[in-house]
Each structure stands twice: as structure tokens, then as C-alpha cells.
N, C-alpha and C positions, 0 to 999 in steps of 0.2 A: 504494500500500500504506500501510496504516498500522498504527506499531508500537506495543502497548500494553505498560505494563514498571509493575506497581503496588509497586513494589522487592521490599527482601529476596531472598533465596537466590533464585535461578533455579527454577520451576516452573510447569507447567503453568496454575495460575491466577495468574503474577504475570509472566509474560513468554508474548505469543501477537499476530499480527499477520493483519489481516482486511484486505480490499480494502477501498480509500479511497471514502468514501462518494460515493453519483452515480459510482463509475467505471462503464467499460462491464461488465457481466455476461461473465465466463468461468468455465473450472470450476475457477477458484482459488476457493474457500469458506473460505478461512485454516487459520491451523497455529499449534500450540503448544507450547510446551519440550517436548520429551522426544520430540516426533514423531520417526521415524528412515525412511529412503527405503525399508529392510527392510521394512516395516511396513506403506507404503503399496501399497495395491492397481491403485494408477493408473502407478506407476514404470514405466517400460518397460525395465527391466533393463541391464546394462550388456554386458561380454563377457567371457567368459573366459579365462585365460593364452592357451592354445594349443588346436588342432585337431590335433596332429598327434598321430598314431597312437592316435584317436578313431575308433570303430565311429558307430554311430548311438544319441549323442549329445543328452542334454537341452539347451538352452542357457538353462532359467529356473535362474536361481540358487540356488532353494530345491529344487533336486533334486541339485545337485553336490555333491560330497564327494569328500576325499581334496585334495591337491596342486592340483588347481585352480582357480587362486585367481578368484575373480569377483568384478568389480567390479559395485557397485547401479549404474545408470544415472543419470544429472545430467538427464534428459528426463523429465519424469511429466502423464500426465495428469492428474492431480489440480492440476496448476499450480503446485508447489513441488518442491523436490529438496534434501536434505540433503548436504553434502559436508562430511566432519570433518577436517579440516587442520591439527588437534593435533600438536604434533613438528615442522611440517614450515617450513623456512626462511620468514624473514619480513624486510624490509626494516625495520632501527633507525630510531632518530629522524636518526639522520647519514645517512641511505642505503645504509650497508654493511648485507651480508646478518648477520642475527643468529638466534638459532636463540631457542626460545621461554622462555627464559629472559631474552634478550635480550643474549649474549654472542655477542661477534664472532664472524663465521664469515669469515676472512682467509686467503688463501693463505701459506704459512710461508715 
């Protein structure tokens, strides 16, 4: 892969990464800021909370509503998958867990 970043703010024409040139051909064709897994038509979806006390049931994402929650899938044919991990624990520069702020997350 290869990542192009022509700076400034984050956008579609200043941050997007193409396959490394002479790689082998897959149906990675690249992706750029603002792409989201929603969006893409190749994602193979992820799964929903639960089954239970479900009749017959969609399981594509973009038909559910209400309480259950569905996850996009991390697999897409398109050859990229977005995963947003905003918020969620991250390892500081000391190795303790810190949250994205970068303050301790420490047992009391």
C-alpha cells in the first residue's frame, strides 16, 4: 500500500492510499478520507446484537432498525474496511492503558 497525505486538515484530496505500484492486482483500487464501511458496497456486513425472539429477519444492516445494534463488517470486498476506534482504550507512551485523551486508565 501506499499512503499519500498532501497535508493540511484531513480530506478526501489531501489524505487517500492506492496499492503500491507493480503490487499484484486485487480489488483493492484504494480509498480516501471520508470513505466509511457504511458506504461501501463490497463490505460484507457485520452481525447483529441478537437473534433471539427474531421472526424472519433481514441480517443486511441497512434494513434494521430499532435496538438492534449492527455492527459494519471488518471483511469487504472492495479490499479495505473502516473501523472507528474513537473513545476506545489505547496503550500511553509508559504502556498503561490511557483513554484518548491520554489519561491513565488505572485500577483504584
Amino acid at each position: 500500500l501506499r499512503l499519500h497525505y498532501a497535508g493540511g486538515a484531513f480530506s478526501a484530496q489531501s489524505l487517500w492510499v492506492t496499492p503500491a505500484p507493480g503490487a499484484k492486482r486485487t480489488a483493492f483500487t484504494g480509498w480516501r478520507f471520508g470513505m466509511t464501511s457504511d458506504a461501501d458496497p463490497g463490505n460484507l456486513r457485520g452481525t447483529i446484537r441478537t437473534l433471539d425472539r427474531t421472526a424472519n429477519i433481514s441480517l443486511d444492516c441497512n434494513h434494521l432498525t430499532g435496538d438492534r445494534h449492527c455492527a459494519w463488517g471488518v471483511v469487504s470486498q472492495s479490499g479495505w474496511s473502516l473501523v472507528n476506534e474513537t473513545g476506545v482504550p489505547c496503550l500511553g507512551a509508559d504502556d498503561w492503558w490511557a483513554d484518548a485523551e491520554g489519561s491513565m486508565l488505572r485500577n483504584s
